[in-house]
KEVO-846917 format. One record per residue (C-alpha): x, y, z; residue number from 0. Coordinates in steps of 0.25 Angstrom, whole numbers. Layout:
{{X, Y, Z}, NUM}
...
//
This chain:
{{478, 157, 567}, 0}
{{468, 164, 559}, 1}
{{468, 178, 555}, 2}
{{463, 190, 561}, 3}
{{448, 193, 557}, 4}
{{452, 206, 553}, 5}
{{464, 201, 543}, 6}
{{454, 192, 538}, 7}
{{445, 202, 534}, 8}
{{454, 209, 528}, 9}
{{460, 198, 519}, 10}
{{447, 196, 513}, 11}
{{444, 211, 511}, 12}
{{457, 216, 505}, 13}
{{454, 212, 491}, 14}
{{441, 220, 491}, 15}
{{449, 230, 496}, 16}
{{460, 230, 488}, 17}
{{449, 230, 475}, 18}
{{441, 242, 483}, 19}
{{454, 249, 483}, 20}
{{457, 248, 469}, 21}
{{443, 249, 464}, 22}
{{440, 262, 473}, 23}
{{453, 268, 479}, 24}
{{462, 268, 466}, 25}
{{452, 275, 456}, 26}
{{450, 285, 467}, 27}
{{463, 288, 470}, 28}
{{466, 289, 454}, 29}
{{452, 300, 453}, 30}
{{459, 309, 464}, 31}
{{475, 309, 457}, 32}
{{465, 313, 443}, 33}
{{459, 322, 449}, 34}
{{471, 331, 454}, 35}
{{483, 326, 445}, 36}
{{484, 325, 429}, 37}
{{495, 323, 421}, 38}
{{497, 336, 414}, 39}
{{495, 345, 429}, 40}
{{499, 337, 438}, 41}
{{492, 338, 451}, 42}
{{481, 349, 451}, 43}
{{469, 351, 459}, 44}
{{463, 358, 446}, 45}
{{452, 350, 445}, 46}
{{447, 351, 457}, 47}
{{448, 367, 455}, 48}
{{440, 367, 441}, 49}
{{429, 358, 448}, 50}
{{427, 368, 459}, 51}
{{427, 379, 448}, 52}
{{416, 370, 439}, 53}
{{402, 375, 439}, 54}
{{400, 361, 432}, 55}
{{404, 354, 445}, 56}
{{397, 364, 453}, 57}
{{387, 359, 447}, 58}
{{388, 346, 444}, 59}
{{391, 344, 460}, 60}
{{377, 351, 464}, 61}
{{370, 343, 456}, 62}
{{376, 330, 461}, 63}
{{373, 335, 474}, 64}
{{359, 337, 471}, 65}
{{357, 325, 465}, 66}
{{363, 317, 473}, 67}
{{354, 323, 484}, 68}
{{341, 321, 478}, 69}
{{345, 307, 472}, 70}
{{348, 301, 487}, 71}
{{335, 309, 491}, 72}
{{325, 304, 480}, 73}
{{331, 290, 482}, 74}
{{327, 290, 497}, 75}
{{314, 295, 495}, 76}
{{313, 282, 485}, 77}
{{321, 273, 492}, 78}
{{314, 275, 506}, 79}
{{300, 272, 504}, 80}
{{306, 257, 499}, 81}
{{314, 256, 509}, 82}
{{303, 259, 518}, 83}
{{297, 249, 512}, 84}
{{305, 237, 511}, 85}
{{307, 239, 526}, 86}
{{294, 234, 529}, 87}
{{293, 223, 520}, 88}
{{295, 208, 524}, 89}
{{309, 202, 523}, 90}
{{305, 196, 508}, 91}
{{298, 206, 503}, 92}
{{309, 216, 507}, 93}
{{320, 208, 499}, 94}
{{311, 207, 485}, 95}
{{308, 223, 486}, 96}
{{324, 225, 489}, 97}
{{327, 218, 476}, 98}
{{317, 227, 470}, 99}
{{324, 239, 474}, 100}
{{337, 233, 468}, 101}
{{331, 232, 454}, 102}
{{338, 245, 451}, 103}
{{352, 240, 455}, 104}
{{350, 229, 444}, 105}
{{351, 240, 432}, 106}
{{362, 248, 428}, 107}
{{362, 261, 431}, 108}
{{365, 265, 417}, 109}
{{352, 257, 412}, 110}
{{343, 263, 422}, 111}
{{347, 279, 419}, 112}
{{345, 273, 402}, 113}
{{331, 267, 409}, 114}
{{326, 278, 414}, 115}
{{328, 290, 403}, 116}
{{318, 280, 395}, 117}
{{309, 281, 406}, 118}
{{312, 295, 408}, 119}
{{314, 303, 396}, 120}
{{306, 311, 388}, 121}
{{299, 298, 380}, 122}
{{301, 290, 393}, 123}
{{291, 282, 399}, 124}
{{287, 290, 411}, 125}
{{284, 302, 400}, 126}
{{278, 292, 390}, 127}
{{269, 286, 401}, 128}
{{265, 303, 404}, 129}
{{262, 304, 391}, 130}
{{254, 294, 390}, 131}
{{243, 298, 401}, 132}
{{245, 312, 396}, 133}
{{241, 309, 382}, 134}
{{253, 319, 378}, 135}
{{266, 320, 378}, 136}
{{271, 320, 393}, 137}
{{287, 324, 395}, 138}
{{292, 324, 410}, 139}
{{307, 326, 411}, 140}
{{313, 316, 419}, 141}
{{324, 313, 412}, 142}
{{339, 322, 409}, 143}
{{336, 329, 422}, 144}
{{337, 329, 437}, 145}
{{323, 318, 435}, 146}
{{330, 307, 429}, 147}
{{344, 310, 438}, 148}
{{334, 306, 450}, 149}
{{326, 295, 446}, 150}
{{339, 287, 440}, 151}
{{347, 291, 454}, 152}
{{334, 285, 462}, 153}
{{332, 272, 455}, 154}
{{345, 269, 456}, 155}
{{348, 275, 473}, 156}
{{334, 270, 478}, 157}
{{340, 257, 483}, 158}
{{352, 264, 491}, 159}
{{341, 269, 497}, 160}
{{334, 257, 501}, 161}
{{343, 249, 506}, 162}
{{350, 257, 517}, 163}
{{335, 263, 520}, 164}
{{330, 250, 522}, 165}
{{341, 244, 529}, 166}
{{340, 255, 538}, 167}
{{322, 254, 540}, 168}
{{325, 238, 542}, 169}
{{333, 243, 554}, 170}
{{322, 250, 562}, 171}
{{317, 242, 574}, 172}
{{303, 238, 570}, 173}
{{300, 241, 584}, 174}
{{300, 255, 584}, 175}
{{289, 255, 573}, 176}
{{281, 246, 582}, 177}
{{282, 256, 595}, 178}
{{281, 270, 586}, 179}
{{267, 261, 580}, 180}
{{263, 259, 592}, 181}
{{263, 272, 598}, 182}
{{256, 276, 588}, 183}
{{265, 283, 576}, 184}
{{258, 283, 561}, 185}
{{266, 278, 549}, 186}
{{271, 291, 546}, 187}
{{275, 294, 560}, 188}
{{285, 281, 560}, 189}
{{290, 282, 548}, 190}
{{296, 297, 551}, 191}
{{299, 296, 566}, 192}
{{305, 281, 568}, 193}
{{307, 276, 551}, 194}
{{314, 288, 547}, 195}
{{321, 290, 555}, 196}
{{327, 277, 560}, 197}
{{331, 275, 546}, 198}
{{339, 286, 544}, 199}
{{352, 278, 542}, 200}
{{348, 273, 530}, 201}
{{342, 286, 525}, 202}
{{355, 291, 527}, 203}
{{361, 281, 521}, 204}
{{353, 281, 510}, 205}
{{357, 296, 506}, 206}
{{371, 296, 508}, 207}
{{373, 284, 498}, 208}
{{361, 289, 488}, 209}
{{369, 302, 489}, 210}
{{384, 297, 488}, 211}
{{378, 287, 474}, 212}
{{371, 297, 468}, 213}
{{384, 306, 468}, 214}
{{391, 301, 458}, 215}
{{379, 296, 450}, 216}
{{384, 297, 434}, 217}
{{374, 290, 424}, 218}
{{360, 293, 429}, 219}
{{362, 310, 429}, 220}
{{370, 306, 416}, 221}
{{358, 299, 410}, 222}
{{347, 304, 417}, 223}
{{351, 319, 420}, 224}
{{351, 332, 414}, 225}
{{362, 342, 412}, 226}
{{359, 347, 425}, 227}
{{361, 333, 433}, 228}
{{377, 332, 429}, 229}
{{382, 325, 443}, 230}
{{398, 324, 446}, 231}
{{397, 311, 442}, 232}
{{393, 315, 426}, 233}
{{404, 328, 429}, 234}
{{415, 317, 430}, 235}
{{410, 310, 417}, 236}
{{411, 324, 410}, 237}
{{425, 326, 415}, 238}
{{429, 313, 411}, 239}
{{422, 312, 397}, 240}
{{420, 326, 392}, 241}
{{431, 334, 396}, 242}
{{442, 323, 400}, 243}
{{444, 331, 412}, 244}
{{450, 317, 422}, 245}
{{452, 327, 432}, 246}
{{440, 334, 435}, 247}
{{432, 322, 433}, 248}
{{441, 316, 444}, 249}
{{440, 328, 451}, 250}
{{426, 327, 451}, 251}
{{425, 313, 456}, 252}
{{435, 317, 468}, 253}
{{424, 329, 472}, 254}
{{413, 319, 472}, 255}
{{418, 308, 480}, 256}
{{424, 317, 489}, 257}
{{410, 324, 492}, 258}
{{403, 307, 493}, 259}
{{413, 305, 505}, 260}
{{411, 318, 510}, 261}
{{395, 316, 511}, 262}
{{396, 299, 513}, 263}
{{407, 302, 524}, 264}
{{397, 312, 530}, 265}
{{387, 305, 532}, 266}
{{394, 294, 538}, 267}
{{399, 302, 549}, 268}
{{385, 308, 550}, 269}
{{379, 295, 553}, 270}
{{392, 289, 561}, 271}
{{390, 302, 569}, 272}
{{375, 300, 570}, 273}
{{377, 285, 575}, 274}
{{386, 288, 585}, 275}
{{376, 298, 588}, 276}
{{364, 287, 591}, 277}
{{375, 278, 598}, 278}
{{377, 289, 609}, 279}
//
C-alpha cells in the first residue's frame, strides 16, 4: 500500500519545518521571556512601562511610521510606471528588463547605503556635477536627512513593487482594453477606469509588504539619515549597544512586531473580506 498523499507531504516538509521552527519560533519566544523577566527582578512588565513613559520611543515610533509610510508610497510611484511597462512588452523583452530590475538585489545592502553617501554627500557627485554647470560651489543636502533615508529605502523596495504589480497587470484580460478602445476611451481614460483599478490587488500588495519591510529597516536610516530619522529598528541597537538595556531593546522588538501582524493581519482580512465580497 502507498501512503496517504497528505502524510507524504508531510514527511518531506517536516525538516523545513522543524529548521523554521528553530530558526523563527525559538529566538522569538527567547525575545518575549527578555523582555518580561531578568534575573535580578524577576518577572516585570517594567519595561514595557518605561517605553510607554519615553518621549524617545514616542518619537522614534512616529517616525517609523512616517517613514515607513512614505517609503512604501515613493517606492510605488517608482515602481508602477515599470511595471506598467514591462506589462506591454514581448515575452523576451520582458525577462531581460526583469533582470534589470533585480541588479539592485545583487548588492549588499551595507555597500549600496556606503554608495550612495559618496554620491550624495556634500562633495558627491550629484553636487559636484551642480557645481560644475554652476561655475561655483553648489551644495544640496541630500545626505544625513529625511533625503538619503528615501532614495536608499527606494532603490532597494522598487522591485517588491514590481513584481506583484506586474503580476497583477499580466492578469488583466486583454479584451477589456480592446472593447473600452473601441468604444472610444483615450489612453488616460483606460488607464484610470479599467488598469487601475483592475490592478489593485497588487497595489495593495505592494504597500502592505513595502510597509511591513521598511519597518524594521536599520542600516540605511543608520547611514543615511539624520538625528531626526532614528526608527525602532536603530532604538533596539541603542539599547543593546549603549545602555545594555536587553530588556527594553527586547521590549522594543515585541511592540514592533506586534504592530506588523496587527497591520499584515488587517489587511489580509480586508482583501479576504473584499474577495468574498466580488464572489457574492
Amino acid at each position: 500500500m502507498t501512503a496517504k498523499p497528505g502524510r507524504e507531504a508531510a514527511f518531506y516538509l517536516a525538516p523545513a519545518f522543524l529548521l523554521a521552527l528553530g530558526v523563527v519560533l525559538v529566538p522569538l519566544v527567547f525575545i518575549v521571556i527578555t523582555s518580561v523577566w531578568s534575573p535580578a527582578t524577576g518577572f516585570s512588565l517594567e519595561a514595557y512601562r518605561g517605553l510607554a513613559e519615553s518621549p524617545l520611543f514616542r518619537r522614534s515610533l512616529l517616525t517609523t511610521f512616517e517613514i515607513s509610510a512614505m517609503g512604501a508610497a515613493l517606492s510605488m510611484l517608482l515602481g508602477y510606471p515599470v511595471a506598467l511597462h514591462l506589462s506591454r512588452l514581448a515575452p523576451r523583452a520582458r525577462a531581460f528588463c526583469m533582470i534589470l530590475v533585480l541588479v539592485p538585489f545583487w548588492t549588499s545592502i551595507l555597500v549600496k547605503s556606503y554608495a550612495f553617501t559618496v554620491i550624495l554627500g556634500k562633495q558627491g557627485i550629484i553636487n559636484s556635477v551642480l557645481s560644475w554647470i554652476a561655475g561655483s560651489e553648489v551644495y544640496v543636502p541630500m545626505l544625513l536627512n529625511r533625503v538619503g533615508v528615501m532614495v536608499g529605502m527606494t532603490n532597494y523596495l522598487v522591485p517588491f513593487v514590481v513584481f506583484p504589480l506586474l503580476a497583477s497587470l499580466l492578469a488583466i484580460d486583454k479584451s477589456i482594453y480592446h472593447a473600452v478602445e473601441i468604444l472610444g476611451a483615450k489612453p488616460p481614460t483606460v488607464f484610470w477606469k479599467v488598469t487601475l483599478p483592475l490592478s489593485m490587488p497588487g497595489v495593495t500588495s505592494a504597500l502592505l509588504s513595502t510597509f511591513v519591510m521598511s519597518t524594521g529597516f536599520f542600516v540605511i536610516p543608520a547611514l543615511l539619515g539624520g538625528r531626526k530619522d532614528v526608527m525602532l529598528a536603530n532604538l533596539v541597537d541603542f539599547y543593546t549597544r549603549e545602555t545594555l538595556d536587553w530588556n527594553t531593546a527586547a521590549a522594543i522588538g515585541v511592540i514592533l512586531l506586534g504592530i506588523v501582524t496587527l497591520i499584515a493581519g488587517t489587511a489580509m482580512q480586508f482583501q479576504r473580506s473584499r474577495g468574498l465580497a466580488r464572489g457574492t
